[in-house]
C-alpha positions as CSV (number, residue, x, y, z in Angstrom):
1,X,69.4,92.1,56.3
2,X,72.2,93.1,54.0
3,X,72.6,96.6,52.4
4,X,71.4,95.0,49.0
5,X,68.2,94.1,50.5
6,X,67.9,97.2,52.4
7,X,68.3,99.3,49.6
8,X,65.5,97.5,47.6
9,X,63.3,98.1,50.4
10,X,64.0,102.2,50.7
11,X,63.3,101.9,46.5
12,X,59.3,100.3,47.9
13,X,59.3,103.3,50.3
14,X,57.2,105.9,47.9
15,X,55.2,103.3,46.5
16,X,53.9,102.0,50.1
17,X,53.5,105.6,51.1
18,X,51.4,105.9,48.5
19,X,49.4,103.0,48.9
20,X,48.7,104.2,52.1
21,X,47.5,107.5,51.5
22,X,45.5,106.8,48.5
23,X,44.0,103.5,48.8
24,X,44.2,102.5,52.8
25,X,43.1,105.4,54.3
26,X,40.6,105.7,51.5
27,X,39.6,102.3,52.1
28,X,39.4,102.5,56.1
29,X,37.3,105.6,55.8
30,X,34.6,103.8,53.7
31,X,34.4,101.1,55.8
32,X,34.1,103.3,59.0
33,X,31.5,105.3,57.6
34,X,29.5,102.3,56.3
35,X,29.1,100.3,59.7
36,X,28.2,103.8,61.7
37,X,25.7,106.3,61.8
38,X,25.8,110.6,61.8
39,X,26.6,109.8,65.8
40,X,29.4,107.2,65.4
41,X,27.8,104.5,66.4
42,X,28.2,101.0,64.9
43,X,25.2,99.8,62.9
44,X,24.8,97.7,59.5
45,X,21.4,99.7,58.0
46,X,23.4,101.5,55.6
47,X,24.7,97.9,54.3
48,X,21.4,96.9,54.4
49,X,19.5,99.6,52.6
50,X,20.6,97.9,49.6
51,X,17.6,96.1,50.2
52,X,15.2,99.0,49.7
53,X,13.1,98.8,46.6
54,X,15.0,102.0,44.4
55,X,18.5,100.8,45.4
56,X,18.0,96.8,44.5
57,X,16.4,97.8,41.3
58,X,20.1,100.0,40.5
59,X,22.0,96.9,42.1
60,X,20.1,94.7,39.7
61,X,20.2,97.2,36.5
62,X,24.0,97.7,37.0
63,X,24.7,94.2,37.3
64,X,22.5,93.1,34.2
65,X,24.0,96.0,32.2
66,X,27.4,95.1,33.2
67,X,27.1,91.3,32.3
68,X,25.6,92.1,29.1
69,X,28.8,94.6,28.2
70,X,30.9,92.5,29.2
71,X,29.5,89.5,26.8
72,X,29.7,92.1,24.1
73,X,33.0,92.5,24.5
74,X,34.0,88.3,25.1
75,X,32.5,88.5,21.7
76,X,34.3,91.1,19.9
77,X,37.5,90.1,21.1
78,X,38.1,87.2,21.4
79,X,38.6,86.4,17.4
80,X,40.0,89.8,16.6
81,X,42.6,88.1,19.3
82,X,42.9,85.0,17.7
83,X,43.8,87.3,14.7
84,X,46.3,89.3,16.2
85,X,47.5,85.9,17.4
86,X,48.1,84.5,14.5
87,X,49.5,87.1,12.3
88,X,53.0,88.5,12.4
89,X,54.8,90.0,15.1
90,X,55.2,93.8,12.8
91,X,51.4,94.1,12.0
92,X,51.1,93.1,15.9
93,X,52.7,95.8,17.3
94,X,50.6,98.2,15.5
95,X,47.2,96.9,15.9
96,X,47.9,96.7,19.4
97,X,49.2,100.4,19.3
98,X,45.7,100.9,17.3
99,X,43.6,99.8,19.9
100,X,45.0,101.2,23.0
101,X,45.8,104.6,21.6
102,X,41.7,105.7,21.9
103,X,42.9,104.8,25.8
104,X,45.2,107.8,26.0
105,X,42.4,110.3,25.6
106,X,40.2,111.2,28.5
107,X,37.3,109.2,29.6
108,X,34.5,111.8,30.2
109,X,36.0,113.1,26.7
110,X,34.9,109.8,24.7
111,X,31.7,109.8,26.5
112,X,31.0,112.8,25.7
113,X,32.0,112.3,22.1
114,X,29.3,109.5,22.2
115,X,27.0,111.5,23.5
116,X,27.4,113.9,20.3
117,X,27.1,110.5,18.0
118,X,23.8,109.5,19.8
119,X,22.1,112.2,20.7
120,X,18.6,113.1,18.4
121,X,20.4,115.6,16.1
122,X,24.1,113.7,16.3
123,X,26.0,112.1,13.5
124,X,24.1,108.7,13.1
125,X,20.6,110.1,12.8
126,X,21.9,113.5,10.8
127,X,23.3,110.2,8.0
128,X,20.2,108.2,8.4
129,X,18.1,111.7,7.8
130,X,20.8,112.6,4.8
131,X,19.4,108.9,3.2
132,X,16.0,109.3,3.9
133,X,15.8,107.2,6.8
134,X,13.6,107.5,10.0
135,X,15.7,108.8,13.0
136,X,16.6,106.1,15.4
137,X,16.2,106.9,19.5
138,X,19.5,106.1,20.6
139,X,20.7,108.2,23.6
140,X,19.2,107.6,27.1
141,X,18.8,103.9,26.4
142,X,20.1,100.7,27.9
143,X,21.8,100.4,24.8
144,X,22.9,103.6,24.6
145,X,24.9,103.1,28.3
146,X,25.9,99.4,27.1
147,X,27.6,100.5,24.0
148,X,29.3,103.3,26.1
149,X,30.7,101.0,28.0
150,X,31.9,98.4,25.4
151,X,33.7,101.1,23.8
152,X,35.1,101.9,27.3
153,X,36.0,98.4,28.3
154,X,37.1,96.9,25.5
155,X,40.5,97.2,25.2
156,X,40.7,95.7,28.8
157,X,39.1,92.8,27.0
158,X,41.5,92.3,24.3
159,X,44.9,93.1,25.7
160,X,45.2,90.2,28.5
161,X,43.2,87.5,26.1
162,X,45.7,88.6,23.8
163,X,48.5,88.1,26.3
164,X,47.2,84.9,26.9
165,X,46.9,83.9,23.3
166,X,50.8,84.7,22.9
167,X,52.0,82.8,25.2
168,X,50.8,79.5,23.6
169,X,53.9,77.8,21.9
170,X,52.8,77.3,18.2
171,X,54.6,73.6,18.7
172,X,51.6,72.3,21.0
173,X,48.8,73.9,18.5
174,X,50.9,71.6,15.6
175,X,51.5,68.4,17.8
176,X,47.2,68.6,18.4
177,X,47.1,69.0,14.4
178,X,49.5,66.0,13.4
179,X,47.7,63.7,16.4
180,X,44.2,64.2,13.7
181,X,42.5,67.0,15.6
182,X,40.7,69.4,13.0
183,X,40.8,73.1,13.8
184,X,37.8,73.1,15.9
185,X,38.8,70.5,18.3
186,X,42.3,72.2,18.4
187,X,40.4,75.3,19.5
188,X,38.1,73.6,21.9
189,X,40.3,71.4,23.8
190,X,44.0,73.3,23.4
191,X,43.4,77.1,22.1
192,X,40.7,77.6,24.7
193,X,41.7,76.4,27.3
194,X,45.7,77.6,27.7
195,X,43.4,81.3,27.1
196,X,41.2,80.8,29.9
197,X,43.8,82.9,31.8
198,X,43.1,85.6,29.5
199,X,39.5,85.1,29.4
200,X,39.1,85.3,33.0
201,X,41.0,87.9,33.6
202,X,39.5,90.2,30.8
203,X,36.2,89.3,32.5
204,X,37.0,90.6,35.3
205,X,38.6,93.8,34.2
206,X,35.5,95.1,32.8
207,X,33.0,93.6,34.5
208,X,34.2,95.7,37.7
209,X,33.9,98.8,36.4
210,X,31.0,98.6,34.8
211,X,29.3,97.5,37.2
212,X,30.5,100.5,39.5
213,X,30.3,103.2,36.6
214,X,28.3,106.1,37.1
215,X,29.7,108.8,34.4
216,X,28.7,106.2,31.1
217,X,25.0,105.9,32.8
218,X,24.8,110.2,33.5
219,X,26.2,110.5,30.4
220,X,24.1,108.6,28.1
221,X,21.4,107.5,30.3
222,X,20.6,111.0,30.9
223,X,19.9,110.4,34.4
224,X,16.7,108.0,33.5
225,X,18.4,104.9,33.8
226,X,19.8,105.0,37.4
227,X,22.9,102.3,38.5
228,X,24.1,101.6,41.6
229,X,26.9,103.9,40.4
230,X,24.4,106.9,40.5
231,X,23.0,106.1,43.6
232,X,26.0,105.9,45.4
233,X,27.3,109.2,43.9
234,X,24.2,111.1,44.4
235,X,24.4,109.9,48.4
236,X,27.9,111.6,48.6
237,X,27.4,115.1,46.1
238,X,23.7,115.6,46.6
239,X,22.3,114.0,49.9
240,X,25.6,114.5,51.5
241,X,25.0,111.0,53.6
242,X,28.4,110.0,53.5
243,X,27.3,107.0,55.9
244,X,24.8,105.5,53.1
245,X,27.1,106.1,50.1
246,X,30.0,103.9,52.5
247,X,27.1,101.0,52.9
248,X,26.3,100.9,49.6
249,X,29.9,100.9,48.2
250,X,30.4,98.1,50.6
251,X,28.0,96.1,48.8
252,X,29.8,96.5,45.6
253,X,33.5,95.6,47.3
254,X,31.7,92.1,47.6
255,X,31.1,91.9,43.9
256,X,34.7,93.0,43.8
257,X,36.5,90.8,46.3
258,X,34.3,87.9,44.5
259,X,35.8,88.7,41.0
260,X,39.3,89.5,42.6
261,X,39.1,85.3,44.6
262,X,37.8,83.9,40.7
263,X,40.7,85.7,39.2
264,X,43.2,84.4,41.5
265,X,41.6,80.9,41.9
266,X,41.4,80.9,38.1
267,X,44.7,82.4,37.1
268,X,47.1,81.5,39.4
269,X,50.4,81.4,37.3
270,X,49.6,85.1,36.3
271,X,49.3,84.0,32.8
272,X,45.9,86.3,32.0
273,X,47.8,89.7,33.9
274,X,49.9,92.1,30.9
């Protein structure tokens, strides 16, 4: 190995230490802890107490909840991408700036702050009380949680369809225009696909954590609306069974792993990745 080479790999030193400590060893002591019992012994019942009536109902919620979020957000940005797209590179660079600055502030600070705008006396129902309107019951709702987590998630929605959008040379949109295809066959069989990339990845980036949040569901589910999130966390901080709250997070590393194979079968150039 030359000393060019060898420096390069002292400059990966910290980052693999890292990895080691915070995502390994992390990683090794979930999976320990969720194939054994309080005595050490190697058993699968915490993987399968999944299958217990409460816990399949959060699995199920979570998953539902998390699909439906992340429609709502395919939705919302994928045309305010085709926008940003399309218009110049100036006014790009500061709607992009727009949107991911809301990402520098905290996260249990904007949940919170939507817990403020839902809640029975917050903003929306002081207004709708202000013009005479009846009060709408917002907070501890599905749709509470779902449009915590669109507001959440979002961004991780737009920025790699966006990415992906970019990328297209403007030459091959104009050669599908001048061979007679109208704008909606130039979006079905050129825009859309060369963004699938994008699509994919986006899909990916927030349907994983929602479907592992817990703080958006506490928050503005008020506890009534339990995901598999919550269970897991109240198995660690309130039952103290570390052994269960390892099974059950082993269940969701197989929703994981499955999004992590679609993304790479999907994606493999790295086109949908910032």
């Amino acid at each position: 190995m030359s000393k060019t080479s060898k420096h390069t790999a002292m400059l990966g030193l910290p980052y693999y230490a890292w990895a080691i400590v915070f995502i390994i060893v992390p990683l090794f002591m979930v999976v320990y802890y969720g194939l054994t019992d309080k005595t050490g012994a190697f058993t699968l019942d915490n993987v399968m107490a999944i299958a217990h009536p409460a816990h399949a109902k959060a699995l199920w919620t979570s998953l539902v909840l998390s699909l439906e979020s992340t429609a709502v957000c395919l939705l919302l940005a994928y045309p305010l991408c085709l926008v940003l797209a399309r218009s110049g590179k100036s006014s790009n660079s500061f709607l992009v700036l727009f949107l991911i600055v809301p990402m520098w502030m905290n996260f249990l600070l904007r949940t919170y702050a939507w817990q403020s705008i839902l809640e029975k006396t917050g903003i929306i129902n002081t207004a709708l009380a202000a013009l005479h309107l009846p009060p709408q019951h917002l907070i501890n709702t599905k749709g509470g949680i779902i449009l915590g987590m669109v507001y959440d998630f979002l961004p991780f929605m737009i920025l790699p369809i966006y990415n992906a959008l970019a990328k297209i040379d403007r030459n091959v949109i104009h050669a599908a225009h001048d061979l007679g295809a109208d704008d909606l066959q130039t979006f079905l069989r050129v825009i859309l696909p060369l963004s699938m990339p994008g699509v994919i990845s986006g899909i990916t980036m927030v349907f994983i954590p929602g479907m592992t949040t817990f703080v958006i569901s506490a928050l503005l589910g008020g506890g009534k609306i339990l995901l598999i999130g919550n269970v897991i966390e109240q198995e660690f901080t309130l039952a103290y069974d570390w052994n269960m709250g390892s099974g059950l997070s082993l269940v969701l590393l197989v929703f994981i792993v499955i999004n992590i194979v679609i993304q790479m079968l999907t994606d493999k150039d790295g086109e949908g990745v910032l």
